[in-house]
Structures are given as C-alpha cells and as structure tokens.
VEXKOLRO-556283 format. One record per residue (C-alpha): x, y, z. Coordinates in steps of 0.1 Angstrom, whole numbers, plus 2048, in hexadecimal, padded with zeros to 3 digits. Last residue first. Example, Ala and Ser with C-alpha at 12.3 -4.5 7.8 and 13.67 -1.06 7.14 Angstrom:
2
8897F5847/87B7D384E/
REM end
This chain:
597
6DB5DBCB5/6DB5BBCCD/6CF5C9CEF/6B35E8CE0/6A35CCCCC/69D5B4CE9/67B5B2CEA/67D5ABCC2/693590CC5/69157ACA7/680590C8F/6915B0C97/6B259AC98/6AE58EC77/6A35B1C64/6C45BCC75/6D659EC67/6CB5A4C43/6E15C2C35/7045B8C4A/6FB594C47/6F1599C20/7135A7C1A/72958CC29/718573C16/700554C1B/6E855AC39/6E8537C49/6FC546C64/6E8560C6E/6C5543C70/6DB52CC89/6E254CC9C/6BE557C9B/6B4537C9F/6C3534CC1/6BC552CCC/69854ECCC/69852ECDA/6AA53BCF4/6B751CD10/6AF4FFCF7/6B9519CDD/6DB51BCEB/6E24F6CEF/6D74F4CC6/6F0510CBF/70D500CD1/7074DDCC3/7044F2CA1/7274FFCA4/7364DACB1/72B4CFC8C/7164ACC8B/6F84BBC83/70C4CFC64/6EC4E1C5A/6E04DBC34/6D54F4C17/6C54F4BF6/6C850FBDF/6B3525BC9/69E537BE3/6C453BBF1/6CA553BD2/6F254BBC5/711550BCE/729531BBE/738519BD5/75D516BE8/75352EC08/735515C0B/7474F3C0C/7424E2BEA/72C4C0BF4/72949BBE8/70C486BF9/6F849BBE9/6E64BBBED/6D44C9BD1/6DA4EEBC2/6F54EFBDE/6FE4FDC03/7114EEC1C/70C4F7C43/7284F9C5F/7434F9C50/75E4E5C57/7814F5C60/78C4E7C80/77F4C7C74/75B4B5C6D/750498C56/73049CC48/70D495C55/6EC4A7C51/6CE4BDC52/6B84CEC40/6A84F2C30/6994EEC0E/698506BF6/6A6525C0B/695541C1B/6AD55FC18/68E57BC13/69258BC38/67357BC4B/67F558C39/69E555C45/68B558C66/67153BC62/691523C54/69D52CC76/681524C88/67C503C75/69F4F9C78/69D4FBCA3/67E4EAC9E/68B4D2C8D/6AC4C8CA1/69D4ACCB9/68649FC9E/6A4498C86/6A24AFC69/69049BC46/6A448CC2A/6C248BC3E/6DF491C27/70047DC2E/71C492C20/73E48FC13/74F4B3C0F/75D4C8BF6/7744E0BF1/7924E1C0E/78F4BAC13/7974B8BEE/7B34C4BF7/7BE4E7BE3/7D14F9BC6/7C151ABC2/7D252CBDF/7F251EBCC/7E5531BAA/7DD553BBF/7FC555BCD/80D549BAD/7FB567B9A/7FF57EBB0/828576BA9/825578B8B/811596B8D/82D5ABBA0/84659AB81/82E5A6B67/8325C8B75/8515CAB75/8585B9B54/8425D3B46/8535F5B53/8765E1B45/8655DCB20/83F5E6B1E/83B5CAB01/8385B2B1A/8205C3B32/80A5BFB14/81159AB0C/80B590B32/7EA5A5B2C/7E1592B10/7EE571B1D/80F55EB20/80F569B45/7F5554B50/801536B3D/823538B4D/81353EB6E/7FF51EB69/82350AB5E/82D514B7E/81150CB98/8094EDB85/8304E1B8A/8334F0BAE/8144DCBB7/8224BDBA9/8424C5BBD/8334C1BD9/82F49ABD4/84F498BEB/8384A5C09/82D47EC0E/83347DC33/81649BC32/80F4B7C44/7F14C8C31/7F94E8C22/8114DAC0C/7FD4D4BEB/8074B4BE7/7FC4A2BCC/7EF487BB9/7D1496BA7/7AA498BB0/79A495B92/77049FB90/761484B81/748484B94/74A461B9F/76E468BA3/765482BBA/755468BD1/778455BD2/78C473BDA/773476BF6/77B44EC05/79C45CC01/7B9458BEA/7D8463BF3/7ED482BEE/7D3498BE1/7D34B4BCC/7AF4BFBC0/7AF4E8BA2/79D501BA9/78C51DB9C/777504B8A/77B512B69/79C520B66/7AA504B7F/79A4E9B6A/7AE4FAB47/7CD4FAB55/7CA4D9B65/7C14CCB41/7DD4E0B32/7F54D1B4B/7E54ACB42/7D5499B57/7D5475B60/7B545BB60/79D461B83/79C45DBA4/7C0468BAF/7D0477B94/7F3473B87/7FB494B72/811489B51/7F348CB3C/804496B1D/7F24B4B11/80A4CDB1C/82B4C1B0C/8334E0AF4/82B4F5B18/8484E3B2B/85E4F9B17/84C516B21/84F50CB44/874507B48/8774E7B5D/87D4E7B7F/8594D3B87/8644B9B6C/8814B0B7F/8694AFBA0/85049AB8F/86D483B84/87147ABAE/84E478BB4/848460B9B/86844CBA9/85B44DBC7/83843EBBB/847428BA6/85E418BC1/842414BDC/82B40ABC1/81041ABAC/7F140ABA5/7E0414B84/7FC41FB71/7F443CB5A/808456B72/824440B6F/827440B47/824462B47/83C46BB5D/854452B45/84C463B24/84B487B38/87447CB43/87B475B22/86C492B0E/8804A4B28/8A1495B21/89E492AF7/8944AFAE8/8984CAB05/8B74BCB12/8C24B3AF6/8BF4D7AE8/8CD4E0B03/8EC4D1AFE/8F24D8AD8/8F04FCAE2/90D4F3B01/9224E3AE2/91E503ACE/92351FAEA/94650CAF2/95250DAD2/947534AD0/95E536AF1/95A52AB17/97C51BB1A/9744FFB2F/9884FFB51/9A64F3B68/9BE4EAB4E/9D450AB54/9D6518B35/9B150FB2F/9A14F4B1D/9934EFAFF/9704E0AED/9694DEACD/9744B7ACB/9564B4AE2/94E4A1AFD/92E4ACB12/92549CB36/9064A4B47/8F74A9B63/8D14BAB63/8C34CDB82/8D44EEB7C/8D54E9B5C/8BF504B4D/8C851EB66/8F051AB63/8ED520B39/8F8542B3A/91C53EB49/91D513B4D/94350FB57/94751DB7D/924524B7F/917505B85/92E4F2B9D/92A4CFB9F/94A4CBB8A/95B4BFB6F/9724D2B58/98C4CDB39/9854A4B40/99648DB25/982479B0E/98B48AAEC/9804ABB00/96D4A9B1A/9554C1B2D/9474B1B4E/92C4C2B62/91B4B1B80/8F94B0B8F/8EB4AFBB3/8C64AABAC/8CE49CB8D/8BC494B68/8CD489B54/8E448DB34/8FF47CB1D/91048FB02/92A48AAE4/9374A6ACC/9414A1AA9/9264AAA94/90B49EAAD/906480AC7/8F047AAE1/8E9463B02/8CD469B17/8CA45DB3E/8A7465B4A/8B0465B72/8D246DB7D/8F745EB7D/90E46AB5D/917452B43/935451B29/93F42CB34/96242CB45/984427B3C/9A2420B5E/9A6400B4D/9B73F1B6C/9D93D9B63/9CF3B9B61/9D83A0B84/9FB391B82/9F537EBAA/A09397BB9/A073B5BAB/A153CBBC6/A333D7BB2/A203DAB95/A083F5B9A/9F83F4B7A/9DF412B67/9CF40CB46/9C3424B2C/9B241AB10/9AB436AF3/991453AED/992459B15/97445AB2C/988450B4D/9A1467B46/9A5489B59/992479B7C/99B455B75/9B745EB6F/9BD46FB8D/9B4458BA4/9CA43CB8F/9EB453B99/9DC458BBA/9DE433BCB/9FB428BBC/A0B44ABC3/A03447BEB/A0F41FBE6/A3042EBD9/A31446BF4/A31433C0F/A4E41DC01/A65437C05/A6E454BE7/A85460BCD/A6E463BAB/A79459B89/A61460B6E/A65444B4F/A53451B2D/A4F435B0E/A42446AEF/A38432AD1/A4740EAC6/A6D411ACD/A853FCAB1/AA93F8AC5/AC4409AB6/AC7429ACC/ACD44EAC4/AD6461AE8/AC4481AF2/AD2492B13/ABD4A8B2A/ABE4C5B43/AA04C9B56/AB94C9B76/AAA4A6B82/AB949AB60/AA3495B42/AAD476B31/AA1473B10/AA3453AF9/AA4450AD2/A97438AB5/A96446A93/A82430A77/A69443A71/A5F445A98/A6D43DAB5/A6D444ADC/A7743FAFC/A7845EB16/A8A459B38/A83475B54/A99477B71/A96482B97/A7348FB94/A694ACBA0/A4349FB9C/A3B4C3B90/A564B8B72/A3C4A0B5E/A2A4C2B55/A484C6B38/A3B4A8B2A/A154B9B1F/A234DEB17/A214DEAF6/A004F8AFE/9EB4E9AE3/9EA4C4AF3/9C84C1AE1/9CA4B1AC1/9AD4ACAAA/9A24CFAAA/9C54D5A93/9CC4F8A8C/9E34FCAAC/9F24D8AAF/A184E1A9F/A284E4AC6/A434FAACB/A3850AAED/A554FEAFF/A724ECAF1/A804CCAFC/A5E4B5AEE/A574CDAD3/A724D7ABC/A8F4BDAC5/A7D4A1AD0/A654AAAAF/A854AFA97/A9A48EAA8/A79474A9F/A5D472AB7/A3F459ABC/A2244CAA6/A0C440AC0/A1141BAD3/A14431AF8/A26427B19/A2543FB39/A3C42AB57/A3C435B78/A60432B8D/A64433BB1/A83430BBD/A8D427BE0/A92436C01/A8D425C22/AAF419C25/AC3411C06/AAD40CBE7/A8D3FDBD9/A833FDBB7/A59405BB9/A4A3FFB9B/A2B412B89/A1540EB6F/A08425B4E/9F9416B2E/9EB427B15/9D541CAF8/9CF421AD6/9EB43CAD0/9E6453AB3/9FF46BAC2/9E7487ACA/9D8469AE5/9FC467AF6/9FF48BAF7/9DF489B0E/9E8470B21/A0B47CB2B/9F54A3B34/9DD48AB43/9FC47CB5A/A0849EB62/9EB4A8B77/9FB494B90/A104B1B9C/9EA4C1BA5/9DB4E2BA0/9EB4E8B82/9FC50AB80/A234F8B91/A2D4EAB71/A28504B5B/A38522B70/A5650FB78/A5A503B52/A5552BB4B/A70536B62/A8E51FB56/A86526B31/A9F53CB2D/AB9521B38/AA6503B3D/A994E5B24/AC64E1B22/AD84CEB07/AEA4AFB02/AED49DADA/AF7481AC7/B01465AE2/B03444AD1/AF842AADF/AF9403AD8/ADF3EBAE9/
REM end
C-alpha cells in the first residue's frame, strides 16, 4: 500500500488540560466504548463491530489491541482536521438526530492510556490513517487503499490477565450503554475463539421485567412499562443509555411518587445527556417524554392490570398460581393514585368469597349502608351462609387475624384508600378545599379519622355475624333459670319477644346472647346490630357459652342471683343498665337491698 505522509500535528498543547479533564469525568475508562458507539451511529453506520486480540510479546507482557469498526459515512482531511483532532468542533448542535454533541466521543479513547491509537477511514473518495502516539500527538498519512467507514485500533501494554479482564468488561459495558442500540452491535474476543463461534450481538429486546408489560410509541419517543416492586429507570437516546437506575429520585424530580412501583424504559430522540454522561438532562424535552409516560401509564398500564384483576376475580376456582398472582396485581393496584382508580370503579375487580365480584363503588356503597363492609381469606362454612343472603364476603385480609395468607392485605389497603378518596371528594372535603393551607390541615386530621374509622369498618365475618342453632324451646335443665330472668326483664319494661336458647360457635370474643327481629340460623353479634325496643326483638342465650355455665352454677346455689345476673346482661345498652339495674336488683334481691346498692 503506498503512503504518503501529508501532515503531523499535536491534539495537546493548549488543549493538554481539557483532554485530562475529559477523559478522566466518566466513571469508568470503559466508558469510551459507547462514546465509539455512539459516533459510530451519527455516521449512518448499520452496525458495529468491536473484538479483541491479544499479540503476545517478550515475557509476560504483550499487546492488547481492541478493534472498533463502523460501515457509516467516515472522514475526509476537513472533518479529521476540524473535528476528530480538535476539541469541541463538532457540527451536531442543531441536529436531534445526532447525539455525540460534546465532539468529544474519540478523545474518551485516551482514559485507557493507551500506547497508540490507529484511525482508518474514508470517505468521498479520500482515504487517510491517524496514529495518535502515547503522547496524544498524532500523524495523518493519505493512503491508496479504498476504507469503508471508520476503523479505530487502541493499543494497550498488558499480560495475558488482563486481556481476559477486558474480554470480560468490554461486552459488560455494552451491554450496560448499548444493549438497546438503533443499529447491530457485536462484540468478539478472537484470541480465544476457538472453534469460529459468531461474534455476540450484544442488542436486546426493548422490555423491562414486571407484571402488565406495555409497549408504546409517540412522535418520536419509544416506551415500555410495568409494573415492579423493585423497578428500574432507563432513559435512551437512539438506543444508548443516558441513565438507568433503581434509584428514584436521582432522575424522576416530580414524577418519583407516581412510579415508584412502575419500571420503565423511555427512548426518545428528545432526550440528552449530561457533560458527564452520568444523567438525563431534566429539561422541557425531558418534561415532554415523562408526560407521554404517564399518560401510558394511566391509559394503557393500569387499564391492563384492572383487565387482568378482573379476569381473576371472575374465575370460579382459583389456583395456586392465580391466586398469587391475584394477590400480587392487587398490591399494584393498591399503590395506585386513587382518583385515577376512580374512572375504573365499576369494574368488579374485588374477588369475593360467596358471591360474584365487586366493584370499588359497590364496596363503597355496602360500607355506607351496612357500616361494614366482609373480608375473608377463605371460605367458611359462615362465608357460605352469607352467600345465601347474599351478603358478599370478599377475598381479603384484613390483618387482624394472623394469617399465612397476609399478602391479600393489600385488598384492604385498596378499599381503605379509594374509600378515603371518596370521603374526601365530598361537600365537606370540597369545603375544607377551598380553605387553602387552614383547609388542607384540617382535611389531612380527617383523613386520617377517616382511615381509622374506614379500617375499623373492614371486618371477618366472624367479627359480625354468627352461625346459630336455635332451640325452639330452652332445654329443661336451663328453663327455669330463663323464666326467672325473662320474669325480671319484665318488672323494669325490657321484656323481650321471645326469650330462648341456643348454639353457636364460641371464642374469646363471643357473645353471650344474639338479638334479632327473628332469630335464624344466621346472627349479627349484638355490638354489630341496630338499637331497637326489646318488646320488638327476639333474643337467644349462648347455652354453650362458658358465661352462662357460670351463671347457671350460680343460680343452682342463688336462684335469685342467678337471674338477676342472667336478667343484667340481657339488658341491651349501656344506658338502660345504669337506668334499669336498680329497678333489677330491687326485684331480684330485695332482702338484700342495702348489700348490692
């Protein structure tokens, strides 16, 4: 091949400081290979290809050289001249399509300290090479032979050891800065390629791990979404990473709340980088692509994630799997903003027990009415009754019950906060509204009243009602113990319809009678029913409760005592103890009037 040497010059001089400061900001010397990359791309190539050799030498030491080879439109003298020796010359300001805008992609090749850099390229007909010496200075020879793109050499002194080292790191990081690049990019360690395998496309599918994946595309920028209990951010431009990280508030500013539990990858040709390559520059750009973000997340991620809850909570037998994985989008949808959650309120994404799935409005609306509102985490033979009802018991933990299946929590947490939102978007939420800071402090104190109040509200079926066996008559044993009780109620005007006895399944907090219009086989525990005139009710005895096994002992000793403690807890309110139970012990005990007052 004939040479002709045309030219020597220095990249140095004045400049000495600034290539010292450039090539030591990135936070790795490998960092230089996506600066290579990225040229490579702003030069139209269609794919890159980078591989190593290793040329050994005397002793240990050898050379190490890594090869970065490009098909893109190359250099004549003017561009070698203007832009690849000279700093801060490049001609890609005004141009969103190119996005080496610092011209200082090639210098970054000198953090390796290599021993030699060799350049190869071509275009228009001119065909040069550039050897920058281990000083940074350089010589620029025309040659004959016709050079496709940009070929760079680095030349690196170094054993064995660190050859493999590099062949190991080189792809890391390309995979890291690359792996979603525009164009092919392919890494070969020759040396140990033994049996001639491909070089390694180091290009990956856009995707990010999580539930719900979306995929979305809009004037220019490029997103993919899900949802993530340990999520990532990755901003790209043409393919190449300005940021990733697992660390919200280093690149999302405002929008850190509403994907705190979403990763996603955006890759926008609005996009920069810093300076330094280590961010996103958070800038009007930046404001528009993260816009277009939450849109999808709103119009596309969450609608997907309801579609598939829903789905699941319709499914008549769930399965190990479905049932985790149920549990597992419940929790997404649990940490999602309320009011946005409120444009999907009559899908019936709640999973119900005993009867077809509710919607949050419908659970909204039953915890209005009823005061209440059934979580269970399995069905139960009671579960079953309310079914008959048709009273829904829904799949859910309410977490004061130890559970192995506490992961339905979240359910809880979803009705707790979309009910708070719907509190607060009332009247009086309004009001204290308009009140400005006064307003928001006060609405926050009744927030917060208002969850306490709403979790109190959420309860175990166990909690509310009670499966009971109704004897139709006392047993013989306990009626006269009923009868002079029922005798005593009625000496102070709290006689009720019928007075009986019965069966129900007892625990440390059963009661020890049940009140109703009609008793049934289905029973709200006292605390949990309506107030009402005990001539208007009818009322059963617990037999099987330890309390009454106490009381019936006692009246076997003192009848009278006995049904006047039977007869004082029959009384139904607080109030009417403290007016009645005077009137009640006169009647019961009246030798003993002077003891008991």
């Amino acid at each position: 091949m004939e040479e002709s040497t045309e030219n020597e010059g220095s990249a140095v001089g004045s400049y000495e400081g600034m290539v010292d400061n450039l090539v030591t900001q990135f936070s790795s010397a490998l960092d230089c290979f996506r600066e290579l990359v990225q040229n490579s791309i702003d030069a139209g190539s269609p794919r890159i290809d980078i591989w190593m050799e290793y040329l050994a030498g005397e002793g240990h030491q050898g050379t190490i050289a890594i090869h970065v080879e490009d098909f893109g439109e190359g250099m004549d003298e003017a561009i070698i001249d203007n832009e690849l020796t000279q700093l801060f010359a490049s001609t890609k300001d005004d141009d969103l399509t190119k996005i080496g805008k610092f011209g200082i992609g090639f210098v970054s090749v000198f953090a390796l300290q290599p021993r030699a850099v060799l350049v190869h390229t071509g275009r228009s007909g001119e065909y040069w090479e550039v050897l920058f010496h281990e000083d940074r200075s350089f010589s620029k020879t025309r040659v004959d032979n016709p050079i496709e793109g940009t070929q760079i050499t680095i030349f690196l002194a170094g054993e064995y050891h660190r050859y493999q080292e590099l062949a190991e790191d080189i792809p890391a990081t390309l995979r890291h800065w690359c792996n979603h690049s525009t164009v092919e990019v392919t890494f070969e360690d020759r040396t140990n390629n033994d049996d001639f395998s491909p070089p390694e496309v180091i290009n990956e599918e856009f995707l990010v791990d999580g539930e719900c994946l979306q995929h979305r595309e809009h004037e220019g920028t490029e997103m993919v979404l899900a949802y993530n209990m340990r999520p990532i951010y990755g901003f790209y431009n043409r393919g190449l990473t300005l940021a990733l990280t697992d660390v919200g508030d280093e690149v999302l500013s405002s929008w850190e709340k509403r994907f705190r539990f979403i990763s996603f990858k955006l890759k926008s040709r609005y996009l920069e980088h810093t300076l330094a390559r280590d961010s996103v520059i958070r800038d009007e750009q930046y404001e528009r692509a993260m816009t277009l973000l939450e849109r999808a997340a709103n119009e596309q991620l969450l609608p997907a994630l309801l579609d598939e809850l829903e789905r699941l909570a319709a499914v008549e037998s769930l399965s190990v799997e479905q049932y985790h994985r149920y549990a597992l989008l419940m929790s997404y949808a649990a940490r999602e903003p309320a009011e946005i959650l409120d444009d999907h309120a009559e899908r019936p994404l709640l999973r119900c027990l005993n009867t077809k799935p509710l919607s949050l409005a419908q659970a909204w609306d039953r915890l209005r009415s009823d005061g209440h509102l059934l979580l269970s985490v399995e069905p139960t033979s009671l579960t079953e009754r309310l079914g008959e009802q048709q009273i829904p018991v829904v799949m859910g933990d309410t977490g004061r019950v130890f559970s192995p299946k506490s992961d339905l929590r979240s359910v809880m947490r979803l009705v707790t906060e979309y009910c708070i939102f719907k509190t607060s978007t009332t009247i009086r939420g309004k009001f204290w509204s308009a009140l400005g800071q006064l307003g928001r402090m006060v609405r926050l104190k009744e927030e917060r009243t208002t969850e306490s109040r709403i979790r109190h509200s959420l309860l175990e079926p166990e909690q509310v009602y009670l499966s009971f066996a109704v004897d139709d008559q006392p047993l013989e044993e306990h009626r006269p113990l009923i009868d002079d009780a029922a005798h005593l109620l009625r000496t102070v005007d709290a006689d009720f319809a019928k007075l009986t006895t019965g069966v129900a399944p007892t625990d440390d907090d059963a009661p020890l009678f049940v009140v109703a219009e009609e008793l049934g086989p289905l029973m709200i525990r006292p605390e949990n029913n309506e107030r009402k005139n005990a001539k208007e009710l009818e009322a059963a005895i617990i037999r099987n409760h330890p309390q009454f096994a106490v009381i019936h002992r006692l009246y076997e000793r003192e009848p009278a005592m006995g049904a006047y403690q039977l007869a004082r807890a029959l009384l139904l309110s607080e109030e009417k103890t403290l007016k009645a139970g005077q009137f009640l012990l006169d009647a019961a005990l009246p030798e003993a009037k002077a003891q008991y007052s």
